[in-house]
C-alpha positions as CSV (number, residue, x, y, z in Angstrom):
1,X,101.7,70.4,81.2
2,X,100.9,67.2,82.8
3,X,104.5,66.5,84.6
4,X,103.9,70.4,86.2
5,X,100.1,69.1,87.4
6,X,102.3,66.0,88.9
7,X,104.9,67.7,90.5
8,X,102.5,70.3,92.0
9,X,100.7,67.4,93.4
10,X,103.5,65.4,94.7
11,X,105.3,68.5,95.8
12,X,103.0,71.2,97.3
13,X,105.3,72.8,99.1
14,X,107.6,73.4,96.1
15,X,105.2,76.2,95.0
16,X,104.7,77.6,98.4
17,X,108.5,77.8,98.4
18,X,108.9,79.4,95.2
19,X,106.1,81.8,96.2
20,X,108.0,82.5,99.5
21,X,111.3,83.5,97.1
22,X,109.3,86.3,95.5
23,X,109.8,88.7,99.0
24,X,113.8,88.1,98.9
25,X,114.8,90.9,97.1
26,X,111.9,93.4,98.0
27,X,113.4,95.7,100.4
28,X,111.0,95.9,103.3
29,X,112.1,99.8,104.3
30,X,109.6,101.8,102.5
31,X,110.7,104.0,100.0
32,X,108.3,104.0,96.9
33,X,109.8,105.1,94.2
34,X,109.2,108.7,92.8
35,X,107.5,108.6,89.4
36,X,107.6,111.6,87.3
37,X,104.4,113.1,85.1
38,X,103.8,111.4,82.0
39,X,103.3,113.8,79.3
40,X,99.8,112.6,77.3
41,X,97.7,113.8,75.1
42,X,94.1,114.9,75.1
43,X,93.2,112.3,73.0
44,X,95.3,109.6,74.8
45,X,93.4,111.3,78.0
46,X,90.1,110.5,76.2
47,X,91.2,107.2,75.3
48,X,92.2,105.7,78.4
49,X,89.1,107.6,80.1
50,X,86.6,105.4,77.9
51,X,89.1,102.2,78.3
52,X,88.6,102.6,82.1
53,X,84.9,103.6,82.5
54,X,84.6,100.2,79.7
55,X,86.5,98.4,82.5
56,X,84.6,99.7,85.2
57,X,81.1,99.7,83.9
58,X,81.0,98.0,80.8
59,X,80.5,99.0,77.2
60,X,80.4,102.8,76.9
61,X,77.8,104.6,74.4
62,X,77.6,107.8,73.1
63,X,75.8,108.9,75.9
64,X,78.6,108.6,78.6
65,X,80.6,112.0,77.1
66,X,80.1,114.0,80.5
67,X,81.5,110.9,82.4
68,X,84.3,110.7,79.8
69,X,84.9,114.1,80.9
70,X,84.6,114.2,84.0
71,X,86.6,111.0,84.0
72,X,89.6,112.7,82.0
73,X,89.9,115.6,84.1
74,X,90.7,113.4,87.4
75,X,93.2,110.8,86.3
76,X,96.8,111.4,87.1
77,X,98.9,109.9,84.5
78,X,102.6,108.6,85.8
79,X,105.6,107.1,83.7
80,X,106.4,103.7,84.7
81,X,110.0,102.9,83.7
82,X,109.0,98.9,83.1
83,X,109.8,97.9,79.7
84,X,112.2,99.6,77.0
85,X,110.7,101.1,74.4
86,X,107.2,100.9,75.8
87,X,105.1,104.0,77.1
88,X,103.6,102.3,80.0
89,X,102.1,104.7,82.6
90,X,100.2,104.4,86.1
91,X,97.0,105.8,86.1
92,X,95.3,106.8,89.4
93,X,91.7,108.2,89.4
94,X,90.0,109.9,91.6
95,X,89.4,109.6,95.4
96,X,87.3,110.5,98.1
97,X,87.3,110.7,101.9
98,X,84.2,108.5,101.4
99,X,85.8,106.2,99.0
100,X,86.7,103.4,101.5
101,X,89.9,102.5,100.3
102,X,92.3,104.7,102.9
103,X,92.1,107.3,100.4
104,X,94.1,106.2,98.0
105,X,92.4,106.3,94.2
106,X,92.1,103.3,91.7
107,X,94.9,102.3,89.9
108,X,95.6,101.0,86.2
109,X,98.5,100.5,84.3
110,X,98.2,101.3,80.8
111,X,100.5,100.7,78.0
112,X,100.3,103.1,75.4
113,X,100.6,101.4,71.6
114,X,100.4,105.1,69.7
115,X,96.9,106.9,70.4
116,X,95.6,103.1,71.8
117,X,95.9,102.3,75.5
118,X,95.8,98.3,76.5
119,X,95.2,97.8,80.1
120,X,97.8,95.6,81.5
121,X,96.0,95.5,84.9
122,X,93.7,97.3,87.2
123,X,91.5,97.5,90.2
124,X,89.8,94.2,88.7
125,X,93.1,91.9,88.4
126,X,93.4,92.9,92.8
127,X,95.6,96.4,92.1
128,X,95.1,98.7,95.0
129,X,97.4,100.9,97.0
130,X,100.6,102.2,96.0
131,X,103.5,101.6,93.9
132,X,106.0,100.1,96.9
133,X,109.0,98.8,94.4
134,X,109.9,98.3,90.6
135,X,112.0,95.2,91.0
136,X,115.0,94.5,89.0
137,X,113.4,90.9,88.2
138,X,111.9,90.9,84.4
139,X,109.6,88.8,82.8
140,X,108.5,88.5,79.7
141,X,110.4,92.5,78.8
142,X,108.8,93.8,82.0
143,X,109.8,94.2,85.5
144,X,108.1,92.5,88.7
145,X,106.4,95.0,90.7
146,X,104.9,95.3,94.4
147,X,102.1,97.0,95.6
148,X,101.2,98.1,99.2
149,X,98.3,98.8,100.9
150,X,97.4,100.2,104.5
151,X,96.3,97.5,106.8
152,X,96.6,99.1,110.6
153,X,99.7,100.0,112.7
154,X,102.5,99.4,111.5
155,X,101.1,96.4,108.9
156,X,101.5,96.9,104.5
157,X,99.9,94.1,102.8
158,X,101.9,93.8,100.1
159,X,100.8,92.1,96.6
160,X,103.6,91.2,93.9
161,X,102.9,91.4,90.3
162,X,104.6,89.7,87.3
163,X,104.0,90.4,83.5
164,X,103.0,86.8,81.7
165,X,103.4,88.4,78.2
166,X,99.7,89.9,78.0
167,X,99.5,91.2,81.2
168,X,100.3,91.6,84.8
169,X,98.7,89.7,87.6
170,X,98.9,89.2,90.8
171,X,101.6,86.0,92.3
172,X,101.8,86.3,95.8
173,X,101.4,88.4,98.8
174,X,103.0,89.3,102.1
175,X,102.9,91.5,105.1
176,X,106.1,94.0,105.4
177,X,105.6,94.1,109.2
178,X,107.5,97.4,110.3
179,X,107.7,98.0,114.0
180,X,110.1,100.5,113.6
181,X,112.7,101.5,110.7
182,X,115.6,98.6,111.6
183,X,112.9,96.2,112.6
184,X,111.0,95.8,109.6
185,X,110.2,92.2,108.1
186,X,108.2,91.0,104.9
187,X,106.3,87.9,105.9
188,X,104.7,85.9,102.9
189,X,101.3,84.8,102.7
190,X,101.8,80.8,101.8
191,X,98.6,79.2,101.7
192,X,96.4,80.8,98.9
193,X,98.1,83.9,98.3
194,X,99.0,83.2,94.2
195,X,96.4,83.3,91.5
């Protein structure tokens, strides 16, 4: 732990460059990938509803049943093809003109263990947008992925996230900067852009 503290110190630049080598392999041609429905059951609906009102507001009581509800009947559940033998899926919940985010809905991904979700990141851990790629990089049993998100013209800010074991979080970003369809770049964002 201590010789990685030094090395970071001495060697700033050794991070920024290993953040920079993230964006090699991600294609910057947009073509998301197409997910197919995930097949889930009422009570996994129920159960990821609570986990995600829990994540969004807190701890849930007995009282929130409507809002389960409600919740349930406006997630779109996705198979994410991340990890063998693990039902992971992409959750997306509802949006709204109003919503302020381009119109695209809140995202989780959510493995399934049986009937019990676990939340392996969400709009909390800086997941927004849409699914852009599923690398072919894995880490810890689980592929890298990148996220994009709308930023004007012909600008995707891109965020890249890698599974540490627990979960997924965000470990650098990038603009895929496409002018036009054989003119299309992915610039990374150096200073600051890992957590």
């Amino acid at each position: 732990m201590r010789l990685a503290i030094l090395l970071a110190l001495l060697f700033p630049s050794l991070s920024a460059q290993t953040r920079s080598d993230l964006w090699k392999e991600v294609n910057p041609v947009r073509n998301s990938p197409q997910l197919q429905a995930a097949a889930v059951t009422a009570v996994q609906k129920r159960a990821i509803a609570q986990l995600i009102l829990h994540l969004s507001a807190g701890i849930l009581d007995e009282t929130q049943g409507d809002r389960i509800a409600g919740t349930v009947n406006c997630l779109k559940f996705e198979k994410m093809p991340l990890a063998a033998q693990q039902n992971t899926l992409l959750v997306s919940g509802c949006t709204t003109e109003a919503s302020g985010n381009g119109g695209f809905a809140e995202l989780w991904l959510v493995r399934l263990d049986g009937d019990k979700p676990v939340n392996l990141v969400g709009p909390r851990d800086d997941l927004s947008g849409w699914l852009y790629s599923i690398q072919p990089s894995v880490a810890h049993g689980y592929h890298d992925l990148v996220f994009g998100e709308h930023m004007g013209a012909p600008e995707t800010g891109l965020s890249y996230f890698r599974f540490n074991g627990q979960f997924y979080s965000s470990v650098g970003t990038a603009t895929d900067d496409c002018g036009a369809i054989d003119d299309c770049e992915i610039h990374p964002n150096v200073r600051g852009a890992a957590k």
